[in-house]
Kinemage of the C-alpha trace (Angstrom):
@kinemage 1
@onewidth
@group {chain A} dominant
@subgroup {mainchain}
@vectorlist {calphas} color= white
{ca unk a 1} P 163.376 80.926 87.792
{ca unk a 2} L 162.733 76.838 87.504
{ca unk a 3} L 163.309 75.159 84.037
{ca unk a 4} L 161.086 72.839 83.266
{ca unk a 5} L 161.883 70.196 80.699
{ca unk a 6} L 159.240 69.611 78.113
{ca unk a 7} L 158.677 65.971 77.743
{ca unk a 8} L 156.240 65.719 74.460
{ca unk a 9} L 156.765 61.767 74.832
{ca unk a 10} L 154.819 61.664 78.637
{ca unk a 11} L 151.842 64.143 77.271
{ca unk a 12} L 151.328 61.978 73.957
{ca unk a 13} L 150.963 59.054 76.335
{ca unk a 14} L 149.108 60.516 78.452
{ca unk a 15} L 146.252 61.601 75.921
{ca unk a 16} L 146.310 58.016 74.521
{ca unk a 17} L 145.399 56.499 77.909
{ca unk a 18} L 142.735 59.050 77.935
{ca unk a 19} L 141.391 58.756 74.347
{ca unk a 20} L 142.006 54.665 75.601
{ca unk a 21} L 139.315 55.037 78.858
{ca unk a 22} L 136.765 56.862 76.602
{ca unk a 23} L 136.776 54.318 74.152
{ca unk a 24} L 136.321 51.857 77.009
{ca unk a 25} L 133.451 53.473 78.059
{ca unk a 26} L 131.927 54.090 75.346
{ca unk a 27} L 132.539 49.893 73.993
{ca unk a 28} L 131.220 49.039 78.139
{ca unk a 29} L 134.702 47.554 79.049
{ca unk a 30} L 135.922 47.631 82.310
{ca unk a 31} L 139.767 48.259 82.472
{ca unk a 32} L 140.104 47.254 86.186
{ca unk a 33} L 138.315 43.873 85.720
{ca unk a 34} L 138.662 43.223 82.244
{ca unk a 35} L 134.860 42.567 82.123
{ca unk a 36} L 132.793 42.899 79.522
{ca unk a 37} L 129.523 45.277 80.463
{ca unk a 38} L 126.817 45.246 78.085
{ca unk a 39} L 124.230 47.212 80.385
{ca unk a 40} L 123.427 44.456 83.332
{ca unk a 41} L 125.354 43.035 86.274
{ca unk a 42} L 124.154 41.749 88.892
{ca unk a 43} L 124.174 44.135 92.035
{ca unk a 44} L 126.166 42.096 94.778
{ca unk a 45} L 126.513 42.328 98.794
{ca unk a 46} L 129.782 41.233 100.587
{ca unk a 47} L 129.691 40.484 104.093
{ca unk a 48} L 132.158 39.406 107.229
{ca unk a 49} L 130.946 37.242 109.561
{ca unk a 50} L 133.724 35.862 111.807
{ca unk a 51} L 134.320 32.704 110.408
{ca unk a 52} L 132.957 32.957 106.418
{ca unk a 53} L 132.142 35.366 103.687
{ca unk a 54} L 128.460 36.279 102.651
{ca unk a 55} L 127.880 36.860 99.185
{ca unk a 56} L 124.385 37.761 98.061
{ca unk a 57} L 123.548 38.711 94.299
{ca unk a 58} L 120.666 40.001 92.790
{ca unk a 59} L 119.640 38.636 89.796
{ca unk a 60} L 116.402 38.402 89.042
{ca unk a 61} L 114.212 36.897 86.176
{ca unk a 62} L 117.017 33.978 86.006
{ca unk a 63} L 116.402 30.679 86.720
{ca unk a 64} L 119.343 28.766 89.091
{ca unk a 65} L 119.769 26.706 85.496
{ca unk a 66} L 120.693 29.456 83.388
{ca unk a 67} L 123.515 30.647 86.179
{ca unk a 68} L 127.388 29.759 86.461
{ca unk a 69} L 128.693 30.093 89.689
{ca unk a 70} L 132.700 29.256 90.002
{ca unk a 71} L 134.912 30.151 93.355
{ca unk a 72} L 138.480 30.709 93.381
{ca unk a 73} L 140.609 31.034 96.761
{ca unk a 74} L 140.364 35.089 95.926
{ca unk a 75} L 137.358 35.325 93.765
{ca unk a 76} L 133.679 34.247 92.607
{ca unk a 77} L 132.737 34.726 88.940
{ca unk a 78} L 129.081 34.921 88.039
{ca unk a 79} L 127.862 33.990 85.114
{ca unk a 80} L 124.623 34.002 83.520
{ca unk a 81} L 121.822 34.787 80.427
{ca unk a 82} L 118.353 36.352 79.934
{ca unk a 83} L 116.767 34.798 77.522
{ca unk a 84} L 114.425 36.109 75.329
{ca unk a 85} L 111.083 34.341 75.050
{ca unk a 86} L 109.489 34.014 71.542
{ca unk a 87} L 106.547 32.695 71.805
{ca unk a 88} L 103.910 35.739 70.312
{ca unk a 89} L 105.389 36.160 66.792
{ca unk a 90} L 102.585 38.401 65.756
{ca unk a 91} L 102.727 40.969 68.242
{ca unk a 92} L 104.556 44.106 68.282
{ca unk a 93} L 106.741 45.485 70.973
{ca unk a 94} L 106.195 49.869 71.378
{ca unk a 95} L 108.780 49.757 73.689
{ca unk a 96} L 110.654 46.906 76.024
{ca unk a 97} L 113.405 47.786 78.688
{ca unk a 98} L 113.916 44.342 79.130
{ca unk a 99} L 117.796 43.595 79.054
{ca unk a 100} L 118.477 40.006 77.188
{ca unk a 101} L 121.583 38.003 76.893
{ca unk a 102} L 124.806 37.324 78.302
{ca unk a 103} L 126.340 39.007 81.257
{ca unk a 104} L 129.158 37.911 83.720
{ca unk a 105} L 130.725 39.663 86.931
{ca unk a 106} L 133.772 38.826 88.905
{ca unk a 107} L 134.319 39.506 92.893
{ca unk a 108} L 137.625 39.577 94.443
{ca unk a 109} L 137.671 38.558 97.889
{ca unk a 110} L 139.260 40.051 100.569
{ca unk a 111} L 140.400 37.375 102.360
{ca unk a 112} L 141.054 33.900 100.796
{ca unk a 113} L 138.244 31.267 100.937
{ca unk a 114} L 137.713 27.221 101.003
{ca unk a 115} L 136.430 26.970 97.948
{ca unk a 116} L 135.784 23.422 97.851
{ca unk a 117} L 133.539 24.129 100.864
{ca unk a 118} L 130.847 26.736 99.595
{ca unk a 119} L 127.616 26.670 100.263
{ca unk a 120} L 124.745 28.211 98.155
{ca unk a 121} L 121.599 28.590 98.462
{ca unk a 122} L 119.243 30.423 95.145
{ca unk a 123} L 116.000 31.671 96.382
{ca unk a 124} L 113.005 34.640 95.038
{ca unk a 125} L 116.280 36.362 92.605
{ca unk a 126} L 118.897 36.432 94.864
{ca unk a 127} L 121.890 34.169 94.832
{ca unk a 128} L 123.532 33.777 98.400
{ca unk a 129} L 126.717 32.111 98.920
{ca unk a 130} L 128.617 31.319 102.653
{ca unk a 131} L 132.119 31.365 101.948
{ca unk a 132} L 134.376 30.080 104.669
{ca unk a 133} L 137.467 31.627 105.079
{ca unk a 134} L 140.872 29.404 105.368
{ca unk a 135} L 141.642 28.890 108.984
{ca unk a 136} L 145.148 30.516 109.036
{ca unk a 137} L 142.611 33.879 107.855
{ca unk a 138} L 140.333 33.743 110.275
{ca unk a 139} L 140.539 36.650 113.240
{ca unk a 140} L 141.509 34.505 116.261
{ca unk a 141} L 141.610 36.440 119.888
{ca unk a 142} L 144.454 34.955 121.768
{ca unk a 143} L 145.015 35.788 125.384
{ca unk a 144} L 148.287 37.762 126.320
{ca unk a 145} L 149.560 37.320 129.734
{ca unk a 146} L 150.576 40.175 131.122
{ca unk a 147} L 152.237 38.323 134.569
């Protein structure tokens, strides 16, 4: 028969981390981002082309004023508020699904990108931005000779 040694130390810790990602759950905290989720974030779209990155976001309802966009060399960070129009005081609301106020998402890249070389284009809710890639990233074919 095996003895196994009874470690009380590794189960306590292991029921905090798990009392720790409820909590976080529960409060709409991310632990692998460290973002802050308070019911919207933008739905994004990565894509390879050969030379860049294509990242489209959705996020309608926002004007390109209200949005800040920042690239890193690994990562874009989007940032951005619904605002909440007051202009009939006298009406009630039965019910409004509406989602106001702040929200923010960061992307990590998979590759590293120019960022001083982005270019953006906002159009009909959906934020698109051509990333290039640094050249030393980019897949270049090279011909092997085999004589």
């Amino acid at each position: 028969m095996t003895l196994i040694r009874w470690q009380p130390f590794h189960e306590m810790d292991a029921l905090r981390r798990q009392f720790d990602q409820m909590f976080d759950e529960l409060a709409g905290v991310s632990r692998k981002s460290g973002e802050i989720r308070n019911g919207f974030a933008p739905a994004v779209e990565l894509k390879d082309a050969d030379d860049s990155l294509v990242l489209r976001a959705e996020v309608p309802g926002i004007e390109a004023k209200d949005l800040d966009v920042r690239v890193t060399r690994d990562a874009v960070a989007i940032a951005g508020e619904h605002r909440h129009e007051t202009q009939e005081s006298d009406r009630h609301y039965f019910r409004s699904e509406f989602r106001y106020g702040k929200f923010q998402r960061t992307i990590p890249l998979p590759t590293p990108v120019q960022n001083d070389n982005v270019a953006a284009e906002f159009k009909d809710g959906v934020l698109t931005l051509t990333l290039p890639k640094l050249e030393e990233m980019q897949h270049k074919a090279v011909k092997v000779d085999l004589t």
